[in-house]
C-alpha positions in Angstrom: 0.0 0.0 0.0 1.5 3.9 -0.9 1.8 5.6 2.0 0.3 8.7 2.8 3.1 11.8 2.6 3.7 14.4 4.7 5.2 17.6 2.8 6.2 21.4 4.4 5.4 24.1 2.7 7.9 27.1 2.9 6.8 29.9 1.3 9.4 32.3 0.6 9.5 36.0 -0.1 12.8 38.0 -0.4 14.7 35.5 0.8 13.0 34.1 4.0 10.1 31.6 4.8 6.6 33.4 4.8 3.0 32.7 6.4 -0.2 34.7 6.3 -3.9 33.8 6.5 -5.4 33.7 2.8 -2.5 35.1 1.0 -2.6 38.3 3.0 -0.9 39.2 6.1 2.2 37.5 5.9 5.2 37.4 8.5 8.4 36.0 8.0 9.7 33.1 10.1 13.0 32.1 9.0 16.0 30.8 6.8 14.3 28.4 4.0 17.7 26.0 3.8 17.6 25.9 7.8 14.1 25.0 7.9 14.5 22.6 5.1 17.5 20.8 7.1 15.0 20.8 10.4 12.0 19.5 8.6 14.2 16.5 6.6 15.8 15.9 9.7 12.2 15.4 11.7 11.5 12.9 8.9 9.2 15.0 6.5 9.0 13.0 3.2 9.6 15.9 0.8 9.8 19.5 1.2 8.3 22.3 -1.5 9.0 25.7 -1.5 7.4 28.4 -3.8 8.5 32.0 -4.2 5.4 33.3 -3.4 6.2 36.7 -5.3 7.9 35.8 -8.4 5.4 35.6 -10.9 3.9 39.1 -9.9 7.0 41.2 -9.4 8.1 39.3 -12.7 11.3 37.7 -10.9 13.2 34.5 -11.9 13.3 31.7 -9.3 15.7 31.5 -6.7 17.9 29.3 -7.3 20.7 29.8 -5.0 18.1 28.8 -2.5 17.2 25.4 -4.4 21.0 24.6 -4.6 22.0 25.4 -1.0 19.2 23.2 0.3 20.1 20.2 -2.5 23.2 19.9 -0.3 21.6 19.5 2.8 18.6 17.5 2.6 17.9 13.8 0.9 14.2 13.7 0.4 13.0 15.0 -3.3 11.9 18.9 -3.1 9.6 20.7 -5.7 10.6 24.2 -6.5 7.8 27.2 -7.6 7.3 30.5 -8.3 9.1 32.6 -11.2 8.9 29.2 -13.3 8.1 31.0 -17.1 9.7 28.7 -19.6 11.3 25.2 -20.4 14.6 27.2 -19.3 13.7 28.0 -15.9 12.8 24.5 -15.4 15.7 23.4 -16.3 18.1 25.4 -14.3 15.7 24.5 -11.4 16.3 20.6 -11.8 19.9 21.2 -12.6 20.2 23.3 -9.1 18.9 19.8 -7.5 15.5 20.0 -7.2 13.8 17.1 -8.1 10.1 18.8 -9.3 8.7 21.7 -10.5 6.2 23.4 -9.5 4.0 25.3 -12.3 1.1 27.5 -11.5 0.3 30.9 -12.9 2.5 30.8 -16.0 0.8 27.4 -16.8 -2.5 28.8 -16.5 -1.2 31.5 -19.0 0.8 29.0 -21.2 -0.4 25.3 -20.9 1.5 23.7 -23.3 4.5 24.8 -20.7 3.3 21.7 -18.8 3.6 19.2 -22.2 7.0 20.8 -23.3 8.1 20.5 -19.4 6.7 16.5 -19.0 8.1 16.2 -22.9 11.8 17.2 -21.5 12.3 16.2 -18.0 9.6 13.1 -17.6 6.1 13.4 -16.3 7.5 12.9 -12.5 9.2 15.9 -12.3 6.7 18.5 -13.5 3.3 19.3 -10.9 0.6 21.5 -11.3 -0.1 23.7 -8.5 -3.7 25.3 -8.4 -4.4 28.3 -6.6 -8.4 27.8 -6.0 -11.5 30.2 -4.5 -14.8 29.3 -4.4 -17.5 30.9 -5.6 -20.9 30.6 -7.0 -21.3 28.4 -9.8 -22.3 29.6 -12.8 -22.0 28.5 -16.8 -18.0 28.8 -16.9 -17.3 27.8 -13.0 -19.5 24.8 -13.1 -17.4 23.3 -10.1 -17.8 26.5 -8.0 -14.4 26.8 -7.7 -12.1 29.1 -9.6 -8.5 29.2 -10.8 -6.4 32.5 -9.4 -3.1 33.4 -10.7 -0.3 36.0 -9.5 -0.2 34.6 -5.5 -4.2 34.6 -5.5 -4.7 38.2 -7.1 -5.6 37.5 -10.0 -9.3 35.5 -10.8 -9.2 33.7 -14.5 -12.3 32.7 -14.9 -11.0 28.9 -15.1 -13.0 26.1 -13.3 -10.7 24.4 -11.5 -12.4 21.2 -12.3 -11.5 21.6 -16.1 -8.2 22.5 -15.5 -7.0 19.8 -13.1 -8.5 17.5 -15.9 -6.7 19.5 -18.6 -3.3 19.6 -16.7 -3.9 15.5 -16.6 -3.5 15.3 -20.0 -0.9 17.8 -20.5 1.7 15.8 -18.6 1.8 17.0 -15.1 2.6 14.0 -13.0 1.1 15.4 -9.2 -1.9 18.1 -8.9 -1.5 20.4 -5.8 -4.7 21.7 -4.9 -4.0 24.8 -2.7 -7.2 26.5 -0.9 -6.6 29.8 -1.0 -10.0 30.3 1.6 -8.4 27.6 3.7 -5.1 29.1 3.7 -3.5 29.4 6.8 -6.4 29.2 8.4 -5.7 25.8 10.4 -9.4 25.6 10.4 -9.1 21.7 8.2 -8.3 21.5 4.7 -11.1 22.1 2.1 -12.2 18.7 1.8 -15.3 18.9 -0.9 -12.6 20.2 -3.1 -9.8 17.7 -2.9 -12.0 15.1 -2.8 -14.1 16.6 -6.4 -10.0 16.6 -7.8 -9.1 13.3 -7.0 -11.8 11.4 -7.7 -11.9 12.7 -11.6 -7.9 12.3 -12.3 -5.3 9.7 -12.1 -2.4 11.2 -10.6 -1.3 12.0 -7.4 -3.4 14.7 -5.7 -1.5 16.7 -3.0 -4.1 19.0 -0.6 -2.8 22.4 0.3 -4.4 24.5 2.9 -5.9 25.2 6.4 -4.0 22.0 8.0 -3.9 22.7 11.6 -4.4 19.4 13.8 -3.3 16.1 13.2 -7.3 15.0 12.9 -6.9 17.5 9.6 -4.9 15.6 8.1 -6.8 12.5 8.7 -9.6 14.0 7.2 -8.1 14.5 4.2 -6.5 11.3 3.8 -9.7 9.6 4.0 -12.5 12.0 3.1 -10.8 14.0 0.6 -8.9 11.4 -0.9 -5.6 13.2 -0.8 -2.1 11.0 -1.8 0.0 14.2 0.5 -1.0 16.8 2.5 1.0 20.0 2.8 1.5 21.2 6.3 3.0 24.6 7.3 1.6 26.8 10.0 0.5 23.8 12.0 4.8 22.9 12.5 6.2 26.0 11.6 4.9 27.6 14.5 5.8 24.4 16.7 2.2 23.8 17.7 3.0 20.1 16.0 5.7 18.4 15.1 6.1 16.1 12.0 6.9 13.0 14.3 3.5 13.2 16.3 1.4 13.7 13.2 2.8 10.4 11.5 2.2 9.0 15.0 -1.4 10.0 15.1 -2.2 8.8 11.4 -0.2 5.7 11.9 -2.5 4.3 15.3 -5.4 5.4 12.8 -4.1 3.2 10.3 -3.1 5.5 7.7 0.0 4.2 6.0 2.8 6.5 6.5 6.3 6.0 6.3 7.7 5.4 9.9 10.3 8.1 11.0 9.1 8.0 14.5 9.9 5.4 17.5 7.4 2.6 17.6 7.2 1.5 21.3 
């Protein structure tokens, strides 16, 4: 059976890990290579970071951060944010990064995801989907809407459709970020992931509003989710990545064991 992963988020703005509450209202917290070593070191099973301002101050990625943190940590790590073109991807797996992580630039260019899966394999390229909902209507069927540009920016692109488009694209992994969830650690937005995985065949990671260990649970078996992203909920220290694989393992979700069985 696959087990269930457990990935940190580190959001990263001029240099330094990030959090808000719904893309607004964001503090920093630290050095994304330290917090990278910490996490790998707890036993996350991969880390992602995205440059949460890239794409709308126009900036290339950072890749002195992706190559610092290639030689500290051993777990694959997805890279996002500032990713425009076949080039960018490729520096970005060439710095050590094992994925990358399209979103707005995708929604603006799809064949970026074909040329991308074309070049480096399927595995490496993911689709990350910035979502809102909102009311359905003839072109937001779903009730849920793409945003671009760190959640500025509404497309007018059901997110349905597009996870289904990316699919057949190439991308090998859909993250499905709430943007209403966000930060929130109210529980991620279940309806949602569940919609998404349920009508594609690839890996379906849920992003936003984890905040307890039962969260995560939820996702894993309501929504359907392959990996959950976690941030606020351990960058903060309220849990630690330990104690949540603890809690889903006596619940019987499969996770790989980096904690002390008794």
């Amino acid at each position: 059976m696959l087990t269930k992963r457990i990935i940190p988020c580190l959001d990263v703005r001029a240099g330094q890990v990030t959090k808000g509450v719904e893309f607004k209202n964001n503090i920093d917290i630290g050095d994304p290579v330290a917090m990278a070593k910490s996490y790998y070191d707890a036993g996350a099973d991969e880390i992602v970071f995205y440059d949460i301002t890239a794409s709308s101050d126009r900036r290339d990625i950072m890749i002195d951060v992706v190559s610092r943190t290639a030689e500290e940590i051993f777990i694959p790590f997805s890279v996002g944010g500032g990713l425009r073109t076949y080039d960018d991807m490729r520096r970005a797996l060439l710095a050590g990064a094992e994925k990358v992580s399209v979103n707005s630039s995708a929604v603006l260019n799809p064949g970026l995801i074909a040329q991308g899966a074309k070049a480096f394999g399927r595995q490496c390229v993911v689709l990350s989907m910035d979502v809102k909902k909102v009311t359905p209507s003839a072109a937001i069927p779903s009730g849920y809407e793409i945003y671009i540009n760190g959640g500025r920016q509404p497309m007018g692109l059901d997110a349905l459709a597009w996870a289904k488009q990316g699919e057949e694209l190439g991308a090998g992994e859909l993250v499905v970020n709430s943007i209403d969830a966000d930060g929130t650690q109210d529980g991620y937005e279940l309806r949602l992931t569940r919609m998404i995985a349920e009508a594609v065949g690839i890996p379906v990671i849920a992003s936003g509003g984890g905040g307890t260990p039962q969260h995560l649970y939820d996702v894993f078996t309501e929504g359907k989710a392959d990996a959950a992203i976690v941030a606020s909920m351990i960058h903060f220290g309220t849990y630690t990545i330990p104690q949540i694989k603890r809690y889903l393992h006596d619940r019987g979700v499969p996770v790989r064991e980096t904690f002390v069985l008794p």
